[in-house]
NUFI-583841 format. One record per residue (C-alpha): residue in one letter; y, z, x. Coordinates in steps of 0.1 Angstrom, whole numbers, padded with zeros to 4 digits, always signed. Each point is the difference from the previous one (the first is absolute). Example, Ala and Ser with C-alpha at 12.3 -4.5 7.8 and 13.67 -1.06 7.14 Angstrom:
A-0045+0078+0123/S+0034-0007+0014/
! end
This chain:
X-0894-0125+0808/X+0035-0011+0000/X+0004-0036+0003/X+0031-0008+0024/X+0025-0026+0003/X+0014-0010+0037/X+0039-0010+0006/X-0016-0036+0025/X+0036-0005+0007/X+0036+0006-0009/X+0026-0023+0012/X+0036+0009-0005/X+0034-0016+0000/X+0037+0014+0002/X+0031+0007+0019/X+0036+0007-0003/X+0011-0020-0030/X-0030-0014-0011/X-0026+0013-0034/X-0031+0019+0018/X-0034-0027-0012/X-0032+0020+0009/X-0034-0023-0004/X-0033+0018+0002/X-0037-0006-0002/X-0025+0025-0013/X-0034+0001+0000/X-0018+0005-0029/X-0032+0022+0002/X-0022-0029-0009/X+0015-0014+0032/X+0027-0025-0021/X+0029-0009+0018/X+0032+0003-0025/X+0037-0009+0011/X+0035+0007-0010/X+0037+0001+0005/X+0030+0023-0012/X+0035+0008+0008/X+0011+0034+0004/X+0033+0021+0008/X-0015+0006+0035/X-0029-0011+0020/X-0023+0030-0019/X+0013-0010-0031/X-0009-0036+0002/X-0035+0009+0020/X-0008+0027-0030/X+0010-0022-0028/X-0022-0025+0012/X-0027+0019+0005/X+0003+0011-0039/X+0001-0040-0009/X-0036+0002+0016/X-0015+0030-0009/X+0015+0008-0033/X-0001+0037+0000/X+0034+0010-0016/X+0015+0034+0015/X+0029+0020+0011/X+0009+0004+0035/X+0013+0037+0006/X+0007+0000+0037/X-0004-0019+0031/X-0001+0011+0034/X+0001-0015+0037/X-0001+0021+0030/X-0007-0009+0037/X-0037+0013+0010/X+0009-0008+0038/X+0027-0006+0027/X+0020-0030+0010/X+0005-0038-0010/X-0032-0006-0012/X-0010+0034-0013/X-0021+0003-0036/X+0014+0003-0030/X-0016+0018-0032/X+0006-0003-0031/X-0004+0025-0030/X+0002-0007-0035/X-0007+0018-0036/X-0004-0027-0034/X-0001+0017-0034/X-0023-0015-0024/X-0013+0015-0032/X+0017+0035+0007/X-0022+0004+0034/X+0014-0008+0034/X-0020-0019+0025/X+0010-0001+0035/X-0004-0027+0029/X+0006+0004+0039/X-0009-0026+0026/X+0022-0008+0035/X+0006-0030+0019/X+0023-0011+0025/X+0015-0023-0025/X+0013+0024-0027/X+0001-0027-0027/X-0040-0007+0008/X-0003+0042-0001/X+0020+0002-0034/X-0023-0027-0017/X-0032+0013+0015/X+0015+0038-0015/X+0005-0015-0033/X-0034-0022+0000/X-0016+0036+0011/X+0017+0016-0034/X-0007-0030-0023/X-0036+0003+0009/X-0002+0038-0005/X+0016-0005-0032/X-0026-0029-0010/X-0030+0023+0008/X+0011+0028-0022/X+0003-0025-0027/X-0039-0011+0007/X-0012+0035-0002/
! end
């Protein structure tokens, strides 16, 4: 059985003219809590990089997706995502209406895919 690890939180910092800082927590699957911080090119940058200080699962992202799953102000966003490790692509999908919570909780989703095919 695949033993997961849960994004707890994912805080993020960054505007026009300031360096994106992403801080998560993760949950291990022997319910630790483990904390980091990065800076990034964007938000997603700085929210992925940390999440790879945590989890240490090098990889290579291919492509990133957002897209609207509803109408309006407050509609839901989605995000897709492919990582490339060892010649084999995993994929992650998960939707929020905070994109940068539904990109970390995409990636989190392909980093754990990736870590049960390593425990098989």
């Amino acid at each position: 059985m695949a033993r997961n690890y849960s994004l707890d939180r994912a805080v993020v910092t960054c505007g026009e003219g300031s360096i994106p800082v992403a801080s998560v927590r993760i949950i291990t699957p022997d319910g630790k809590e483990v904390a980091d911080a990065a800076m990034g090119v964007g938000p997603v940058d700085a929210v992925y990089k940390a999440i790879d200080r945590v989890m240490k699962v090098p990889n290579t992202l291919i492509s990133f997706t957002i897209k609207s799953t509803s109408i309006g102000a407050e509609a839901t966003g989605e995000a897709q995502i492919e990582i490339k490790k060892n010649n084999k692509v995993y994929t992650g999908c998960d939707s929020d209406v905070d994109i940068i919570a539904a990109a970390a909780k995409a990636y989190m989703n392909a980093l754990n895919k990736v870590l049960a095919d390593t425990e098989s």
